[in-house]
N, C-alpha and C positions, 0 to 999 in steps of 0.2 A: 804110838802117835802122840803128838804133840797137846796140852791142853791147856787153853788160854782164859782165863778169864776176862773179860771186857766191861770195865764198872764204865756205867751208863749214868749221866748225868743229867746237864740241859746241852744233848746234842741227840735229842730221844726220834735216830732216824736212824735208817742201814745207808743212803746216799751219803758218799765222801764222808763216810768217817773214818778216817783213820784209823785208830785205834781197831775195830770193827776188821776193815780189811786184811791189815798185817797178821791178826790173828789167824784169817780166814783162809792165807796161806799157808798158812803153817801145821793145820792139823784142827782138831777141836774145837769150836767155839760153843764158850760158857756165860752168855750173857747175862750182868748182875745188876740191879737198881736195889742200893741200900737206903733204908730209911732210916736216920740218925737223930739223932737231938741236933746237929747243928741243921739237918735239912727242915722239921720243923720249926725252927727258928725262923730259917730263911721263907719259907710260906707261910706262917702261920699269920693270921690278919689279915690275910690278903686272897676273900673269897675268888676272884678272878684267875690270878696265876695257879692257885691251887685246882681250882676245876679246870684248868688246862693241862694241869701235869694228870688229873685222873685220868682224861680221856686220852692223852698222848700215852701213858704206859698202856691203857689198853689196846690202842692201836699198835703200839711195839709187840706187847705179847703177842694178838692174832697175825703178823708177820713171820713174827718167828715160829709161831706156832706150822703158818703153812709151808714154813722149810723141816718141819717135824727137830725142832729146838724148842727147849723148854726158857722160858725170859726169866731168873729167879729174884724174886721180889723176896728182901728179907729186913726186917729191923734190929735196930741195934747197933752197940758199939762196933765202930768200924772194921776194927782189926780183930777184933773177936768173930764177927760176923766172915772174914774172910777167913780165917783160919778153918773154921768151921767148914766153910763153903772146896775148901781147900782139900780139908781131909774127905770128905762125902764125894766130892768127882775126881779126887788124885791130878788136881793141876798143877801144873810145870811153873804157870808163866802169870802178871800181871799187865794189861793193857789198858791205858784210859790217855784221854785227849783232854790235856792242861786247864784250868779254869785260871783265872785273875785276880777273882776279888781276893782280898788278903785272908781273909777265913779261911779258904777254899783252898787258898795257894799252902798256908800251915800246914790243914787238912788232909791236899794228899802228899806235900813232902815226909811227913809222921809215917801215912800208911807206906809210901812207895821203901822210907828210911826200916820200917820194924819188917818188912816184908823179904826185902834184900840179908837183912839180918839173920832169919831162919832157911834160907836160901833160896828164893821164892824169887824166877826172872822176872825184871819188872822195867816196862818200855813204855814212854809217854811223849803225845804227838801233839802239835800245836796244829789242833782239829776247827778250832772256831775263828780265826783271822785269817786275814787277806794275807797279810807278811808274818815275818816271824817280829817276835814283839820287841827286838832289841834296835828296829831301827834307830840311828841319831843322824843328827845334823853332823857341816862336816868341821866341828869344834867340839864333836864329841857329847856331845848332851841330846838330851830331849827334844824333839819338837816342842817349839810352846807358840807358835803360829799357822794357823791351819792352812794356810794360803801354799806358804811353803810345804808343807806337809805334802798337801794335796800332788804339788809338781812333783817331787818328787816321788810317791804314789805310782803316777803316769809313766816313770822311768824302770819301777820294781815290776820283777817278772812274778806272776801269781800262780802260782803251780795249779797243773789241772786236776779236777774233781777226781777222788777216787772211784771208781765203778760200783753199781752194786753187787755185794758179792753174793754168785748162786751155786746152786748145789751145795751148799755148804756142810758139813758132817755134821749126821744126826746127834743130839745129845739129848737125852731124857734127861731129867731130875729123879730120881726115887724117893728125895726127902720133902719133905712139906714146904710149897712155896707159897706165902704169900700172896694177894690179889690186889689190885689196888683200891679195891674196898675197904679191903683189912687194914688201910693207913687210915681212915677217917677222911678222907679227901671229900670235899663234896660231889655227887656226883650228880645231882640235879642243881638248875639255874634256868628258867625259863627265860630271864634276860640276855644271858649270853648264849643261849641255847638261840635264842632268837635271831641273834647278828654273827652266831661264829661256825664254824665248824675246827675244831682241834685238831693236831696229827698232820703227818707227814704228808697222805696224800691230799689232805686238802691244803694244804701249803703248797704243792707242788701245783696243784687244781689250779689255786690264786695265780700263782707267779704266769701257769701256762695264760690265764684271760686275760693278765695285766700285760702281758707281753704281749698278745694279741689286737690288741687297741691302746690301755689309757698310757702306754710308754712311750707313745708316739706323742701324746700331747703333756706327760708328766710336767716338763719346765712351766707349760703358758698355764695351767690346769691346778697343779699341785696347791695351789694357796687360796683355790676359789672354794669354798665350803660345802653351795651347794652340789659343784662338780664332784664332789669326792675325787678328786683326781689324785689322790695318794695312791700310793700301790698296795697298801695297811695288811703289807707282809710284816711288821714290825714283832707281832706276838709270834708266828713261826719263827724268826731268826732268835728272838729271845728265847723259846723254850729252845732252842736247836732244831725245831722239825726241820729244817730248810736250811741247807748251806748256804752261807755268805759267798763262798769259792764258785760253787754253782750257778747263782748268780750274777757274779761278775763277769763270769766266761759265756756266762748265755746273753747276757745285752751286749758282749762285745762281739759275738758273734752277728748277730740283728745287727749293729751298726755296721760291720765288713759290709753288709751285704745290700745296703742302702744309700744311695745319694743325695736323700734329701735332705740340704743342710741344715733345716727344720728337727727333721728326727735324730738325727745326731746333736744334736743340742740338748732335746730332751734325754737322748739315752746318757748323755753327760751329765747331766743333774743329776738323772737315777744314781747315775757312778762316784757322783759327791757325797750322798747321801751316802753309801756305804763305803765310802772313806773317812764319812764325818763319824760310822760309828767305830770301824778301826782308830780315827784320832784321842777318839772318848776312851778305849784298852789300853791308848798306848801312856793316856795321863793318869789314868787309875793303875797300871804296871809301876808309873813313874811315883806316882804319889796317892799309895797304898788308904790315906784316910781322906780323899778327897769327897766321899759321900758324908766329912760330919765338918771338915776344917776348911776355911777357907783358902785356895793356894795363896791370896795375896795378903799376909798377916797381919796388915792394918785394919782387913775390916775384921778383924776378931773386935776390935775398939767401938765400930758399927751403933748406932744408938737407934736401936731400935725401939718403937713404940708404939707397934698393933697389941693390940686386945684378943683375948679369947674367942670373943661376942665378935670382935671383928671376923676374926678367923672363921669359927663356924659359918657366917653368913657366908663368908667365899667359897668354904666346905661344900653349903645345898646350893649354892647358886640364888640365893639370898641378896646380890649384890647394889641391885638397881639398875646394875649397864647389862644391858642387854646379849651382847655378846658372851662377855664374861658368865653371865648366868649360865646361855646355852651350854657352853662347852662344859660348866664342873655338871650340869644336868646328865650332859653325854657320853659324861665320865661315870658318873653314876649307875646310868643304866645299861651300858656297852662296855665300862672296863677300859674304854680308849679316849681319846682327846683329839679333836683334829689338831695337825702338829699347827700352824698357825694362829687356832686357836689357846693354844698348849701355852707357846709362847707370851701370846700377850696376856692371856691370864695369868704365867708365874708371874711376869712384871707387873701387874696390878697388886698381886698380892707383896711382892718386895717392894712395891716401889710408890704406889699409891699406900700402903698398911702400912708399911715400914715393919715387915712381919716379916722373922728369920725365912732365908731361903732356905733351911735346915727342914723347918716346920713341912713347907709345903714339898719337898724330900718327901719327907715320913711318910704323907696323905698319899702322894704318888704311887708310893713304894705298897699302900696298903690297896690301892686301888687300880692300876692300872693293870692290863692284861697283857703288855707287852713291857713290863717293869724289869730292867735291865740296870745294875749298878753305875755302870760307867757309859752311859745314855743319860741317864735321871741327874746324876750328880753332875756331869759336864754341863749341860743344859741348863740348868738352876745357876752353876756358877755362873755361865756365860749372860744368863740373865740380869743379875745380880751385879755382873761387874767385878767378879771378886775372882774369878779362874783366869790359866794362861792367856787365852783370847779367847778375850769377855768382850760383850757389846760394852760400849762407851759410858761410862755412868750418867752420862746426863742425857742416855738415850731411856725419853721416859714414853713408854706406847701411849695413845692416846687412842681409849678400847672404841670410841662412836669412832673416829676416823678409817679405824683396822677395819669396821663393821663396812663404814659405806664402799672401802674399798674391796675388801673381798665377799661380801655379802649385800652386794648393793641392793637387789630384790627383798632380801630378807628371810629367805626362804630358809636357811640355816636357822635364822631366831625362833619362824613358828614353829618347827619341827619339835625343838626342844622348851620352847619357853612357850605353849600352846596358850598362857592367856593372854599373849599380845598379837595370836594369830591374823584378828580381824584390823591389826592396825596395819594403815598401808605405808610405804615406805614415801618419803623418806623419815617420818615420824617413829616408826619401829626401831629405828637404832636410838632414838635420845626421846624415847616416850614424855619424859620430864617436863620437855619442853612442846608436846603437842596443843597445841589450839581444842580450849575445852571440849568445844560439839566437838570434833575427832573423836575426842577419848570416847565421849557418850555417845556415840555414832560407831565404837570398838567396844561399847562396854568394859573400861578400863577405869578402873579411879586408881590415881598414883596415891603410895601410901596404904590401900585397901588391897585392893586387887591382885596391884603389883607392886611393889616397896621404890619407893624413893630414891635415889642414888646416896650411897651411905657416905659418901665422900662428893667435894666439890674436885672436878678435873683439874682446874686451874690449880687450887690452893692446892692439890697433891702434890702434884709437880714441883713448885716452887718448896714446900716441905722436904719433898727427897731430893732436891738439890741443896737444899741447905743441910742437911744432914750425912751427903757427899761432902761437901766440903770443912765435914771437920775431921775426915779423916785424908781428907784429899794433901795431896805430898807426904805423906808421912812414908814410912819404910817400905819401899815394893818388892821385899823376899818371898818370893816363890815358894821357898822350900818347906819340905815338912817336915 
């Protein structure tokens, strides 16, 4: 009988993964998550992702465990580690579903190339996209416009979810596996322990409750803070617990089946957004160093000139705008960012700091829970002005106005920024300017209490338009 091995990555579920099923038909399933120097790289600094990958492998092993399959956890060099793994269960075969980022893409061309080498069958599935990643326009290139993108999107057929596979043929390990203790992961966090649960079935939990209500109101809902009306399935799709394919086919399903042109509007937004994050693989496929270079080469020229002091302030939520605080606060404590918020804080730090969109990269990357390469770096560009389709450079957010409109109560500020709790709106979004008795009527002194706005709104703006405009017309080459 057949015997497959299945390297497990971030698609850490048994629903629609490829890889996973084709094995599953075929005889033996040897399931393997390697710990490597390049995967401590990839989590390392980044307590959030990291205690999500502890508890998503432990949820992998007790699945597998209850179809009597041992999950083998091992470190070390790649190829050594499978050779190993290779000789101890007499596998045939190599299966795993594609990664993007260019590490990853090396990564497993190396192992899939030395594997093939000593005769080792080796089959790989593009398990985590909607399409396969070679879409192009019809001149042959890249999408570099998400609009079109999108249309055509609506016209590609998305292959249906692979099933879960059951009964599957028992495999024990006899040699010593690994735990995911044994990697150093953290596996306590009382903050995210507080807002998350990990793993597949509660990804799947989430998706069943957001389908059940906030999908219907996603479009009018999605930007309002206090609503949470995101679906913040964002860290299941990023570790994998949760197919993208899945997904798609389940709120297309919910739309057949409803006429109200209300909820089909919403379920279309849901549907952009994970088109938006297919657009973000298909530019990081396209251009491999888009998490350090900018696509449009003139701002390499960029004169920037935020400070350290500056940066950190933006880091704790140190800022003075209200808004802006809340969200690095909610980043801090949750590992996530409301995406609204998300946005107009990188633009405050690009564009109010004049601080590399690189920089506030890095911080994302160390801190978000649902930090995804070709999300983070798409997003920053598009912020910034500097990727395929970027917001417009001279779109500068203006963080009180983003507050009174999606935050008109406030109720987002005191959550996270509790010592402006007592201040009533419409003074909560621009404390700066409240009427003294308020403040002392809030017990606030600006400057003590609460810090000052470390920047004037006005003068920012005008600075990073002057600072667009000295690279403005200069070479607009894409390429990398």
């Amino acid at each position: 009988m057949k015997r497959t091995i299945v390297w497990f990555r971030k698609d850490l579920r048994i629903h629609d993964h490829a890889a996973l099923w084709e094995a599953s038909q075929q005889g033996i399933v040897i399931p393997l998550f390697i710990w490597s120097e390049q995967d401590r790289a990839e989590y390392g600094g980044n307590e959030a992702t990291s205690w999500w990958l502890y508890h998503s492998l432990e949820e992998l092993k007790s699945t597998f465990h209850e179809q009597h399959i041992d999950l083998l956890i091992k470190s070390g060099d790649d190829f050594e580690v499978l050779m190993d793994v290779i000789r101890e269960t007499k596998a045939d075969a190599f299966y795993f579903n594609d990664r993007y980022e260019l590490e990853e893409v090396i990564r497993q061309n190396t192992i899939a190339a030395q594997l093939e080498s000593v005769g080792v069958e080796v089959a790989r599935f593009d398990g985590n996209l909607l399409f396969p990643p070679d879409i192009l326009n019809v001149k042959g290139e890249p999408y570099k416009i998400f609009t079109s993108f999108w249309k055509r999107a609506l016209q590609e057929y998305v292959n249906q979810p692979y099933p879960v596979p059951v009964e599957m043929e028992q495999f024990r390990n006899d040699s010593r596996s690994l735990t995911p203790s044994d990697l150093n992961l953290p596996k306590h966090s009382p903050s995210l322990k507080k807002h998350w649960i990990a793993g597949e079935r509660a990804g799947i939990e989430r998706w069943n409750e957001f389908s059940d209500d906030g999908l219907y109101y996603y479009k009018k809902e999605r930007d309002l803070m206090v609503k949470e009306g995101t679906s913040t399935l964002s860290p299941y799709l990023a570790s994998g617990n949760i197919s993208v394919k899945s997904l798609w086919h389940a709120a297309k399903r919910i739309n057949e089946v409803t006429e109200d042109p209300t909820i089909h509007q919403s379920i279309e937004a849901f549907l952009r957004q994970l088109v938006w994050r297919e657009f973000a693989y298909h530019q990081l496929i396209h251009h491999p160093s888009i998490a350090k270079f900018p696509l449009r080469k003139q701002f390499l020229e960029f004169p920037w000139q935020g400070t350290n002091d500056d940066f950190l302030k933006w880091k704790e939520g140190r800022t003075g705008f209200p808004l802006i605080d809340a969200g690095m606060r909610q980043l801090r404590e949750t590992g996530i960012i409301h995406n609204r918020v998300r946005m107009v804080a990188a633009s405050f730090l690009v564009k109010h700091l004049l601080i590399p969109w690189q920089d506030g990269y890095e911080w994302f990357k160390r801190s978000l829970v649902d930090f995804d390469m070709a999300n983070n770096a798409t997003g920053w560009q598009w912020v910034a002005g500097c990727g395929i389709d970027s917001a417009p450079y001279f779109r500068v957010f203006n963080p009180y106005l983003q507050s009174e409109k999606f935050d008109p109560g406030g109720a987002y500020i005191r959550k996270w920024v509790p010592e402006l709790a007592a201040l009533p709106a419409p003074f909560i979004h621009k404390p700066s300017e409240a009427p003294t008795d308020i403040l002392e009527e809030a017990g606030i002194a600006i400057g003590q209490t609460y810090p000052s706005p470390m920047i004037d709104h006005a003068a920012a703006r005008k600075r990073a338009l002057l600072a667009y405009d000295t690279i403005k017309g200069k070479s607009q080459d894409t390429t990398n």
